[in-house]
Structures are given as structure tokens and as C-alpha cells.
C-alpha positions in Angstrom: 67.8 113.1 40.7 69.4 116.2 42.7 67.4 119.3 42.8 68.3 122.8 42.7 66.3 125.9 43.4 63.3 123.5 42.0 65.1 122.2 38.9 66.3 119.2 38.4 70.1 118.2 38.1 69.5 117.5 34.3 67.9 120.6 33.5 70.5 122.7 35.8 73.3 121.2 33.9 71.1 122.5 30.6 71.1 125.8 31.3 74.3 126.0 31.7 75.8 124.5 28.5 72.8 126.9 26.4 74.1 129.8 28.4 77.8 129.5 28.8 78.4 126.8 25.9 76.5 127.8 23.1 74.2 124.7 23.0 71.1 124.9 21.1 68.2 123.8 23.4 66.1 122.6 20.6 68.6 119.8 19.6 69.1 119.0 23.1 65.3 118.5 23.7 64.9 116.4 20.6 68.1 114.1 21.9 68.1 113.8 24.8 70.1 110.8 24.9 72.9 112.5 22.5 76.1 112.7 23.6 78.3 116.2 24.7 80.2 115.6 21.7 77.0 114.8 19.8 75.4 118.0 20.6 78.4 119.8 19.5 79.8 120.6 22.1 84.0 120.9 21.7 86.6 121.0 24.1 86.5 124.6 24.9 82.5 124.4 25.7 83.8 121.8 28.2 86.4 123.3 29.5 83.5 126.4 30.5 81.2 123.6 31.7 84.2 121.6 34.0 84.6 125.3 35.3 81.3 126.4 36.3 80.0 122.9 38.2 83.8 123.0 39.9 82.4 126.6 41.1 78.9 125.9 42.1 79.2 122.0 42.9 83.1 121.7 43.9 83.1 118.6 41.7 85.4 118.0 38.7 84.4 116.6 35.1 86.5 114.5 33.8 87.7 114.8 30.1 85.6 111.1 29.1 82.3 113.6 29.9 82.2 114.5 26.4 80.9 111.7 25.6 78.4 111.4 27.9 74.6 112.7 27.7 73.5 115.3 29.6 71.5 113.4 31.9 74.7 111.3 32.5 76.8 113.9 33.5 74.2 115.0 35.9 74.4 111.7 37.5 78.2 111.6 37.9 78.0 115.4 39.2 75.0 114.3 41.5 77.6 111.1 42.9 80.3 113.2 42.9 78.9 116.0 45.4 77.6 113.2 47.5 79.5 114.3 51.0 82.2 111.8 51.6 81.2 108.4 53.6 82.2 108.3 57.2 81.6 105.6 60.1 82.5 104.8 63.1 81.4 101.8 65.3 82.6 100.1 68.5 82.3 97.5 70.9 83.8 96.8 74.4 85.3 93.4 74.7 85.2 91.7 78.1 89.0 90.3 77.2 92.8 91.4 78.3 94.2 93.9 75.6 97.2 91.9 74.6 94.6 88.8 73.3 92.3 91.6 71.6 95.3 93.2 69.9 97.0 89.8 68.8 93.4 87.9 67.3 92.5 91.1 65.9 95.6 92.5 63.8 95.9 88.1 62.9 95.1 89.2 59.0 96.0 85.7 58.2 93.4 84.4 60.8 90.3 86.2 59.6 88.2 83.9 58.3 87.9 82.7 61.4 87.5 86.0 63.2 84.6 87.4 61.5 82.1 85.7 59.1 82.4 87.3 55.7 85.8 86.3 54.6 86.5 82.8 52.9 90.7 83.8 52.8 93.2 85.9 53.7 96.4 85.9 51.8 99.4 87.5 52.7 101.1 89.4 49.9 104.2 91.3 51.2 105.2 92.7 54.6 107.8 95.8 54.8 108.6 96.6 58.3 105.0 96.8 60.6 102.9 96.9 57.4 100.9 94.5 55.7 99.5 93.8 52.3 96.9 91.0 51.9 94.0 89.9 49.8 90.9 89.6 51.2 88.1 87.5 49.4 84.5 87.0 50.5 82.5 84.3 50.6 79.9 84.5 47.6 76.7 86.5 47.6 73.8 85.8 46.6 74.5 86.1 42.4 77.8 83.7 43.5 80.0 86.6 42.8 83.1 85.9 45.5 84.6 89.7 45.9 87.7 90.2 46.3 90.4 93.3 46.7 93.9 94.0 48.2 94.3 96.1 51.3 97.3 96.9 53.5 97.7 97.8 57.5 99.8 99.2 59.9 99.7 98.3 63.5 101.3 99.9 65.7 101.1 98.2 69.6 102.2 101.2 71.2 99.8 103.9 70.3 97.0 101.2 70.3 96.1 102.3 66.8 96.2 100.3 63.4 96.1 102.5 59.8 94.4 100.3 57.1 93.3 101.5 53.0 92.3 99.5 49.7 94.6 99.5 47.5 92.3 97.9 44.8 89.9 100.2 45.6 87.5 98.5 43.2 83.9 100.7 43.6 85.7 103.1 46.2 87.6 106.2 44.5 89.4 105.8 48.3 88.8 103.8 51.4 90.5 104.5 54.6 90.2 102.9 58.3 91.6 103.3 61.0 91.5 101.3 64.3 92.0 102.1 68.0 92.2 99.6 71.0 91.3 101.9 74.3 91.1 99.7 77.8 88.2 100.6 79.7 86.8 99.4 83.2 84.4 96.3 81.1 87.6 95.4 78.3 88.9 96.8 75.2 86.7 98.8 73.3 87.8 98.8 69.7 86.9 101.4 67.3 86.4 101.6 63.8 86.6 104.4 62.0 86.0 104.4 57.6 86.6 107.2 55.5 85.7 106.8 51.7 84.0 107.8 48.9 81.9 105.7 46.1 82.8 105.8 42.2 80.3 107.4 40.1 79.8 104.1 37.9 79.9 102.5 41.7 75.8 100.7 41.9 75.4 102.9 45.1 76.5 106.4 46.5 78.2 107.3 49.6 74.9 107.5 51.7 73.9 103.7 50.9 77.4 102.4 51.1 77.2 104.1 54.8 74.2 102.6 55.5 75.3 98.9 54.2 79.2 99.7 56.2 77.6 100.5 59.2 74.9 97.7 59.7 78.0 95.1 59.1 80.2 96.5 61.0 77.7 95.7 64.0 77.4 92.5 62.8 81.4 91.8 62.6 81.7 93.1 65.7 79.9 91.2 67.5 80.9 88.5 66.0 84.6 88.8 66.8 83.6 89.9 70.6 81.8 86.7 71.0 84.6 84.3 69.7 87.0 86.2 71.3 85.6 86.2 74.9 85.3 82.5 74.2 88.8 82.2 73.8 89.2 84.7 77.1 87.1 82.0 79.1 84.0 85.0 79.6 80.8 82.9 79.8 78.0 84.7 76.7 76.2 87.9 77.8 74.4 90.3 76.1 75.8 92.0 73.4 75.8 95.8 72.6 77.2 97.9 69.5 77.0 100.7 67.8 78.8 104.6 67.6 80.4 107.0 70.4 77.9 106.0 72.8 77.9 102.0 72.9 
């Protein structure tokens, strides 16, 4: 759990309802798993609370805290102040620009592209955009995920806009793609900007972590089978950030 100023998260958020709320400490000590509401807390005690973690933590309590514990609402405030996840990952592909735009903004043709999707449907298209449904092959508890994104490519920047829209364990998720020729190939970029539910089963740190050891993995995948269909005989691959 978060610490502040030696104290945990749980006991900061304590302090704050027996000073600015009126909560009895004794009752919270005995239950600890009681409820807001519970502890008799009413709406105006949470209105204080929702205003002093907006002050000291920037994060906002939702109404459904009451009837959370205290320890709970620590968690969601310790989720919530997580800093935003960001990523960005490239790779230069040894491949004309036109046949790394067209196999790459293919939505329809990416489950052959990279490894993790089983299908692609198209939903709807309105002028450049697309909306899709993406679903993954199972994992390992045979769970097949599956959400709806949409894109916009657009050829002559060299730049393609992409979010969830069932955003499923994201509150957001945002990516944007650029195509920029260089002496080797294309090197194509990714860039994701999102940020993890509270009730999400990991925060914005470990979704980073798990986004950007895939992405390395997709993309070397799709520079492989793409160079394959440019004719380039296999070399060594390299990914990674700004400086790959």
C-alpha cells in the first residue's frame, strides 16, 4: 500500500475522516472492514473527504465510496494517483512505405499480421475511420478477450489515431501510429496513452510493463512477415523506444 510521510494509505485516509468527518477512531479500529456508510459516515462527511484527497491526491471519489471500507477506498485512491500509462516502441522495417502502410492499417488482415489475434471484424466505417472487434486467442484460463476499437489513417501525414471504445479494464486507451521513412525502411511507432480502472487486476505501472514487452514482440513479428512479403532475406532483429 502507498505511503505518506511514513503512514500508510489506510491510516492517511483515517485521519482524515476522524479529523475533518467526525469519525470515531474507536469504531473504526474495531471494524475495520465496515463500510463508510457503516461507520456513519453521511453524505456531507463524504463530500469533506471527496474534497480533501481531490486537494492532496488530485483524485476524485466517486459517490459508490460510501460503501466501501476504508482500506478500499485507499486502494482505489492509491490506483487512481497512479501516473497515467505511457509507451512508445518502434521498429525500422527493411520494406517500401506503401507495403508497410497498406499490411499494417489491413484491420481485417490481422490475425495474420501479428500473433495474438484469432479475428478481426469490421463493424462500421464512416469516411477514413474504422470500427472493429478485435478478439484474442485464449490465455492460459481459456478466457478469449475481446473489445471494440476504432482508427483513423490518414496516408498523408503518415499517422494513424486509434482508442478502445470498450475500454473494458482501461478508464481510456489511446494510440497513435506514425510511419517515418528512414535510410534502413519504415520505422513505425507506437505510441499508448491510458490509464487502468481501479477494480482493473493491475495498475498503470504493470499494464506498462506487460504493453511494452508485447509490443516488442508484435513488432517483430509484423517486421519479419512483412519483409517476407518485401522479398528481404531474415536478419537480425532490433526493437525497442526512441533509440532502436
Amino acid at each position: 500500500m502507498t505511503v505518506t510521510d511514513g503512514r500508510s494509505l489506510t491510516d492517511e485516509i483515517t485521519a482524515i475522516l476522524v479529523t475533518n468527518c467526525g469519525l470515531d477512531p474507536d469504531a473504526a479500529a474495531r471494524e475495520p472492514a465496515a463500510s463508510l456508510e457503516e461507520l456513519g459516515m453521511d453524505s456531507l462527511a463524504l463530500l469533506e473527504l471527496t474534497a480533501v484527497v481531490a486537494d492532496r491526491w488530485r483524485v476524485r471519489i466517486p459517490e459508490q465510496a460510501a460503501r466501501l471500507s476504508i482500506p478500499a477506498v485507499a486502494d482505489l485512491i492509491s490506483r487512481r494517483a497512479d501516473p497515467p500509462g505511457h509507451t512508445e516502441n518502434s521498429i525500422v522495417i527493411a520494406a517500401p512505405l506503401d507495403l508497410v502502410w497498406s499490411v499494417t492499417n489491413d484491420v481485417a488482415g490481422w490475425p495474420d499480421l501479428f500473433t495474438e489475434y484469432a479475428r478481426a471484424e469490421i463493424l462500421d466505417t464512416d469516411g477514413d475511420t474504422v470500427r472493429f472487434r478485435l478478439t484474442m486467442h485464449p490465455d492460459e484460463n481459456g478466457v478469449a478477450w475481446s473489445w471494440v476499437s476504432e482508427r483513423t489513417p490518414d496516408r498523408a501525414t503518415r499517422q494513424v489515431r486509434a482508442r478502445r471504445v470498450e475500454t473494458g479494464p482501461f478508464e481510456y486507451m489511446r494510440i497513435h501510429w506514425t510511419y517515418t521513412e528512414e535510410p534502413d525502411g519504415v520505422r513505425m511507432t507506437w505510441v499508448q496513452d491510458f490509464a487502468m480502472k481501479p477494480t482493473a487486476p493491475v495498475d498503470n505501472a504493470g499494464m506498462t510493463e506487460r504493453i511494452n514487452t508485447n509490443s516488442q514482440v508484435q513488432l517483430a513479428v509484423i517486421k519479419e512477415r512483412i519483409e517476407r512479403l518485401a522479398g528481404v532475406q531474415p536478419a537480425a532483429v532490433a526493437t525497442g523506444g526512441d533509440d532502436a
